[in-house]
C-alpha positions as CSV (number, residue, x, y, z in Angstrom):
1,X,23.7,3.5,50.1
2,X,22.0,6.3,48.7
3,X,18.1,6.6,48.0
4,X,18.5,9.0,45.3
5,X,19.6,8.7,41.5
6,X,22.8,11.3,41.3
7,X,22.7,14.7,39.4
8,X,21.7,14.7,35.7
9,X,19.9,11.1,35.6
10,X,16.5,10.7,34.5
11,X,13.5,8.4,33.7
12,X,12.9,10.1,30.0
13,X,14.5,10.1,27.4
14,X,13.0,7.0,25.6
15,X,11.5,7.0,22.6
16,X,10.8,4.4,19.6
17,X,11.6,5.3,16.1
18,X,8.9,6.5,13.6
19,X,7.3,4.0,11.5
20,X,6.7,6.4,8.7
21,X,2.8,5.1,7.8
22,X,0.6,6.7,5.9
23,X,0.1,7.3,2.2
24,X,2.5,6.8,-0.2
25,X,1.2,7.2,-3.2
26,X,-1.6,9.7,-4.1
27,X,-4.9,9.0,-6.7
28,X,-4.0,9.6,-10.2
29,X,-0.2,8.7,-9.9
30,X,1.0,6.1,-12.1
31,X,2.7,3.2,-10.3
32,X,4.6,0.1,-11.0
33,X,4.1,-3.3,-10.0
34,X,5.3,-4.0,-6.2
35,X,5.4,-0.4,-4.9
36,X,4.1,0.0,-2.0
37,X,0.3,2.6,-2.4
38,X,-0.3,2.8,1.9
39,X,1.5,1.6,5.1
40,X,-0.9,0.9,7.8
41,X,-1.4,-0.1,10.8
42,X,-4.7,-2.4,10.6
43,X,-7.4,-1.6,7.8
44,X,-7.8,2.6,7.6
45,X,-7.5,1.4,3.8
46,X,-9.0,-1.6,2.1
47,X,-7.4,-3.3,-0.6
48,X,-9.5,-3.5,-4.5
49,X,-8.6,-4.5,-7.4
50,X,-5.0,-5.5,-8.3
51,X,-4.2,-4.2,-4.8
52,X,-2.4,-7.3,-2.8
53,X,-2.0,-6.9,1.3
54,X,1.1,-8.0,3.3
55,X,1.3,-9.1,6.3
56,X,2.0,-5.9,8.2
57,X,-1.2,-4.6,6.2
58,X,0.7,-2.9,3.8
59,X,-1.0,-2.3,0.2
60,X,1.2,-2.3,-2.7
61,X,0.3,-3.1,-6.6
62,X,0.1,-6.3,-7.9
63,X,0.2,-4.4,-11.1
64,X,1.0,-1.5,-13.3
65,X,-1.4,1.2,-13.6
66,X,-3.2,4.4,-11.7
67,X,-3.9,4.3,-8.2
68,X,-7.7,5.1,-7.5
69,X,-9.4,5.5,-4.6
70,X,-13.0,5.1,-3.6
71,X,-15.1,5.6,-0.8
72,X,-16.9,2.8,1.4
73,X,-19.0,2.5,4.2
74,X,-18.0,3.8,7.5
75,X,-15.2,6.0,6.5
76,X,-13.0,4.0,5.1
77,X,-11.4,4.2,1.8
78,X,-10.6,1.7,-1.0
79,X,-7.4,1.5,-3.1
80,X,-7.6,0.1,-6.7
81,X,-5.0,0.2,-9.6
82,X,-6.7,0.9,-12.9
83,X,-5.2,-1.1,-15.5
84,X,-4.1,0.8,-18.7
85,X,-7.0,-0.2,-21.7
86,X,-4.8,-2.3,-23.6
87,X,-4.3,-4.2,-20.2
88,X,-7.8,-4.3,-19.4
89,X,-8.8,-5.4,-22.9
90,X,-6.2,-8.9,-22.9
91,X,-7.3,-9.3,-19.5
92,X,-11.3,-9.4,-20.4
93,X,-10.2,-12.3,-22.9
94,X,-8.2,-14.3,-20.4
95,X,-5.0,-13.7,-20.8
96,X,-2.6,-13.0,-17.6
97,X,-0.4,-10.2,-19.2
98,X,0.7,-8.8,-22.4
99,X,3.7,-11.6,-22.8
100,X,1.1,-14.2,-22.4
101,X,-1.2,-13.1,-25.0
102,X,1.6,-12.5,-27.7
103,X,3.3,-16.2,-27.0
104,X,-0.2,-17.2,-27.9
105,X,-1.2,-15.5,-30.8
């Protein structure tokens, strides 16, 4: 019985798959409700306003707008979707969304 592995064998040639984290969508960008803003692994970004988390710590937008970040404590950064005015305005009154408020008026 031989002690050695034959000719051309090896114990590399392992390797996972990239995850492809990081950023996906930079400040100023407009984006849609549901696209994913950063893929993380843990908190390098928190989550503000109209900014949901999944469970893999993902952030995407809970709604349309422009992606804004802001700096906190400790270097870490903050992503927040800034609503457009119209937006902002129907929900200062209380009103959900757009369709809500014109069903109503």
């Amino acid at each position: 019985m031989a002690h050695k592995k034959g000719a051309g064998s090896t114990k590399n040639g392992r390797d996972s798959n990239a995850k492809r984290l990081g950023v996906k969508v930079v400040g100023g960008k407009f984006i849609q409700t549901g696209q994913i803003i950063v893929r993380q692994r843990g908190y390098s970004f928190h989550a503000g306003s109209n900014v949901g988390i999944g469970k893999d710590y993902t952030l995407y937008a809970l709604k349309d707008g422009y992606v804004v970040y802001s700096d906190t404590k400790l270097n870490k950064k903050r992503v927040s979707v800034d609503l457009n005015p119209w937006e902002k305005f129907i929900t200062e009154i209380g009103y959900s969304d757009w369709s809500s408020f014109v069903r109503n008026t």
